[in-house]
N, C-alpha and C positions, 0 to 999 in steps of 0.2 A: 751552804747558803752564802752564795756571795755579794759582798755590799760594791756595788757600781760602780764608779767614778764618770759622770755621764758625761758622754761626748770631750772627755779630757783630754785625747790624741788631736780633736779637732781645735782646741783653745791652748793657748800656750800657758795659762792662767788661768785658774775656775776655782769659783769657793762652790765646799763642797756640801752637801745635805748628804750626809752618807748614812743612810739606814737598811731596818734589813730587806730584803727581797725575798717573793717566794722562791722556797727550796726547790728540789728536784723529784720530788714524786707526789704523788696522792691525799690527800688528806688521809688521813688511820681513819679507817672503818673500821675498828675497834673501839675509839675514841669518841663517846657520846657526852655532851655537855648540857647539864640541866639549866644552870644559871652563872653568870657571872658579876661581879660584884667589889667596886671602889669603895674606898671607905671615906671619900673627899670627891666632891663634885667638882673641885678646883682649888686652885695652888699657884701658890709666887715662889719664883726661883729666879736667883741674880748669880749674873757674875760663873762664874767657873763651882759653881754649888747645884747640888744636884736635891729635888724633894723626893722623901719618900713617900708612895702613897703605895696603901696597901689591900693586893687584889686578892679575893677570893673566888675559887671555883666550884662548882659540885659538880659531880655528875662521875661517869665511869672510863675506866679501859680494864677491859675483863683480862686481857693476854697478861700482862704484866700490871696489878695494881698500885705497885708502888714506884711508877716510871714517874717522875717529874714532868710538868706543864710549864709552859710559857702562856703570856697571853701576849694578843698583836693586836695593837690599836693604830690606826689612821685617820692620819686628816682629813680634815671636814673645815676645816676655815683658819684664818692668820697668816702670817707669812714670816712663819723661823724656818731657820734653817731646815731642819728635820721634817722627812715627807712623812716619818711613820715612828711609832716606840715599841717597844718588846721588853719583855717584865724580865727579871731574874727568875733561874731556875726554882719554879714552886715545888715545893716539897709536899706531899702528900701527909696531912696532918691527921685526919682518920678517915673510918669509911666513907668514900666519896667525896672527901673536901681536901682542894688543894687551897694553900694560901701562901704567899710571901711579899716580895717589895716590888714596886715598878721606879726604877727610880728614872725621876724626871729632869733633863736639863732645861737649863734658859733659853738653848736654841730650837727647843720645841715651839714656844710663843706664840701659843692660835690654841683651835679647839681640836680634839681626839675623840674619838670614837672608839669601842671594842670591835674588832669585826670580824676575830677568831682566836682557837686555842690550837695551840700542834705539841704532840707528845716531846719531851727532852730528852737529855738535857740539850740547852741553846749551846754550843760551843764557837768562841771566839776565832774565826777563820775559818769556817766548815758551817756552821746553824746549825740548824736541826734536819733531821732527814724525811720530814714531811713537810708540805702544805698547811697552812692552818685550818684547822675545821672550823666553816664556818659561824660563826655565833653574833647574832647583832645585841649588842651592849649596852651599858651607859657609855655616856661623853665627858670627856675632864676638860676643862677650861684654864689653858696655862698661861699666866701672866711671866712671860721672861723680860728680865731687864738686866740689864751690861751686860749682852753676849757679847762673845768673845769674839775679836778681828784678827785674823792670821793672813800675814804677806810676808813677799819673800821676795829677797833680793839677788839673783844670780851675779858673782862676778870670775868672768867675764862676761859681760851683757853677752856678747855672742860667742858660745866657747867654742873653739877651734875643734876640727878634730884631731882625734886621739891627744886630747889634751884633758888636763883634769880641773877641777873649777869648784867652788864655794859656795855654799850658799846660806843667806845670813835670813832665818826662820824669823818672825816677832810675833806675837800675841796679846794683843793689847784692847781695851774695853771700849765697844763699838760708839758705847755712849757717849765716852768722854772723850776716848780720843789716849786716854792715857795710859800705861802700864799697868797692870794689877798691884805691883807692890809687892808680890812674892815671887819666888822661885817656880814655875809649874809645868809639870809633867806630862811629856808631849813622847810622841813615836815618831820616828824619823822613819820614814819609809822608803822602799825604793822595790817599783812594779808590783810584784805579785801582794808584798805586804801593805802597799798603797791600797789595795781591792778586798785585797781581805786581811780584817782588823786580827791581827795575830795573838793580842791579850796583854797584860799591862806588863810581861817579863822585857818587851820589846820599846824600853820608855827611855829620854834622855830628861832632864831638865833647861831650863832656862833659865838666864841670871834673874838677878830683881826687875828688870829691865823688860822683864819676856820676851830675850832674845837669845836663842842660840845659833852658834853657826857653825855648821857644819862640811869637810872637806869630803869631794867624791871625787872617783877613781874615773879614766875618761868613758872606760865601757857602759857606767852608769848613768851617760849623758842619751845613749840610746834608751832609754830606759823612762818611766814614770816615774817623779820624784815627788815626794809630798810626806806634812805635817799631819797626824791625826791628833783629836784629842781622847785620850783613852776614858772609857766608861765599863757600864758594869751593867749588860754581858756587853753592849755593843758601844763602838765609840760614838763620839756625842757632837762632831763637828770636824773639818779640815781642811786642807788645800792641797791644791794637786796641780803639777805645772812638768811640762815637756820643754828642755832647756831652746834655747835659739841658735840658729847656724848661723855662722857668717855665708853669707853669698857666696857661691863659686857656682860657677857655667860650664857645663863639661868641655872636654877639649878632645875634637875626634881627629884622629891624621887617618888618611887612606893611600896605600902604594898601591900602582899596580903591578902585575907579573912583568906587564909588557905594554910598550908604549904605541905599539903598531901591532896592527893583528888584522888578517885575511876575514873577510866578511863572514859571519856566523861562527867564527872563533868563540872561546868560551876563556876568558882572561882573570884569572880570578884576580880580588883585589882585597888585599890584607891588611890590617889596623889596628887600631888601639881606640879604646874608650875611656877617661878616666873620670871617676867620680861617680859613672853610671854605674849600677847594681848586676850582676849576673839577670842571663837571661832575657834583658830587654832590647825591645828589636831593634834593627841596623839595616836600614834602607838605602842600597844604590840607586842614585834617581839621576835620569837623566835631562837632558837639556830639551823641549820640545819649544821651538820657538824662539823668543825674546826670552821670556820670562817663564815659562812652564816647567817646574820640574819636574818628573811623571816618576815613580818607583819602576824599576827593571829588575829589580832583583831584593830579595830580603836574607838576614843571618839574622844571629842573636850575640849578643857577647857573650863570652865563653871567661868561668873562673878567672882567666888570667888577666880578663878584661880585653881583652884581643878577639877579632869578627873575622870572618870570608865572605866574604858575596861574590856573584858571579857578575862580567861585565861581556857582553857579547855586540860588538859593531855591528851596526847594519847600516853603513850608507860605507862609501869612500870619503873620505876626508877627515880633518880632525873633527872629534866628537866629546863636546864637554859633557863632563861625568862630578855629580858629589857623593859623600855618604851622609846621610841623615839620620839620627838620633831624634825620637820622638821623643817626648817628655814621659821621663818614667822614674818616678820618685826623685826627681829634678826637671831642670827645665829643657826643651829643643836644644839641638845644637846642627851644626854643619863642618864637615872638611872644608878645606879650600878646594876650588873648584879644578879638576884635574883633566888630561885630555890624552884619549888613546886616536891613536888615526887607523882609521878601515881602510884594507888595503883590498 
């Protein structure tokens, strides 16, 4: 089961609601649920504190009786962070009856719904390896106050490549405005552990201040970086941020073989592209007019970052030629404008 990071690659900055998602296969058609059951219709939770409330189930799974349950509840109204909650692994207490804790954070802060059970255990980076069977539930009404606000300060605002860079994490109470006042226990992530919560072995702290800062290596700036707050099974809130480039503009040169060539010659013309990526395309365009430059030929860049295109005259006289770099995980670019003569 993997928890999202949504549209993170598109925002360079995103606080994050990071809950669970449906897994990868079926609901258990083994898995029959008679009733489900809160012991609190509603709950206050502040601050970096989590409620417990405590879920009961009945009903069956005949394959394996004593496999643990989750339960998954969804939003239905408020506006906390969290789109959705999932209980701790329920223990099978006797014939038919699962029970244990949901525990609840502050950044839930709206109304929840029950809206299924799925066999366990929920494990921290992987879920459960079903769907939840559907079950419509009661509702818990959560009152969260001082969620938590997590920002982050990259420096160097824009890190160079193949350079390595800082980043100063904070965590501090939405309400106030101020530090919590303690030391508290965050996951430092980077990419795959960013998407999925890997469990509390992967925790760093933070001074009193709830600020840590943390140093990464340059490879890591291609990469998704981010803050979780760890919970129990799933994290409870965090931020996710893709560093910044400084500006650079590719730079293409083109040579040709040959500066003159007999009419329907085939002249290849060799180059370099840098900054652009393997594989994107490299357009010989030629001069039609004033202002037209039309494509006569296409390459790609090659590992080395080096292109071939072909350039063939077709009139007598000089004939301006550029190469063209279309925008490909950067911006346009152009050679300087070059000239073979048709002889």
């Amino acid at each position: 089961m993997r928890r999202v990071l949504s549209a993170l690659l598109a925002v360079p900055m995103l606080g994050l609601a990071l809950t669970p998602l449906s897994a990868y296969a079926d609901p258990d058609p083994d898995l029959h649920i008679t009733s489900v059951t809160l012991n609190k219709t509603s709950v206050a939770v502040s601050g970096l504190n989590t409620a417990p409330v405590t879920v009961t189930v009945k009903g069956s799974f005949a394959v394996e009786p004593n496999t643990s349950v989750n339960v998954y509840l969804e939003r239905t109204g408020g506006s906390g962070q969290e789109r959705s909650l999932i209980s701790t692994n329920l223990p099978r207490l006797a014939n038919g009856t699962w029970s244990g804790v949901l525990n609840v954070p502050s950044t839930a802060n709206g109304t929840f719904k029950v809206t299924g059970v799925m066999t366990g255990p929920f494990l921290p980076g992987s879920g459960s390896m079903t769907t939840p069977t559907p079950y419509a539930g009661p509702s818990l009404a959560i009152k969260g106050t001082h969620q938590p606000k997590i920002t982050a300060s990259v420096t160097p605002k824009f890190v160079p490549y193949n350079k390595p860079y800082t980043i100063r994490w904070a965590v501090t109470d939405a309400q106030t405005g101020k530090p919590y006042g303690s030391r508290v226990r965050v996951v430092l992530g980077i990419d795959n552990t960013c998407a999925e919560y890997f469990g509390p072995g992967y925790t760093n702290l933070t001074d009193t201040n709830g600020v840590v800062a943390k140093a990464y290596a340059a490879a890591d700036a291609k990469a998704v970086n981010c803050l979780l707050l760890p919970g129990n099974p799933a994290s409870v809130g965090g931020l996710g941020l893709v560093v910044l480039r400084p500006y650079i503009k590719p730079t293409v040169t083109a040579v040709p073989a040959r500066t003159s060539a007999p009419i329907g010659t085939v002249v290849p013309v060799n180059g370099a592209v840098h900054t652009v990526r393997t594989g994107c395309a490299v357009n010989l365009q030629r001069l039609y007019g004033a202002s037209a430059w039309r494509n006569v030929s296409t390459g790609a860049v090659r590992s080395s970052g080096r292109y071939t295109v072909n350039a063939q005259p077709a009139y007598k006289g000089s004939i301006p030629y550029r190469v063209y770099v279309p925008a490909c995980a950067s911006i346009a670019a152009a050679s300087k404008t070059f000239y073979i003569r048709g002889t």
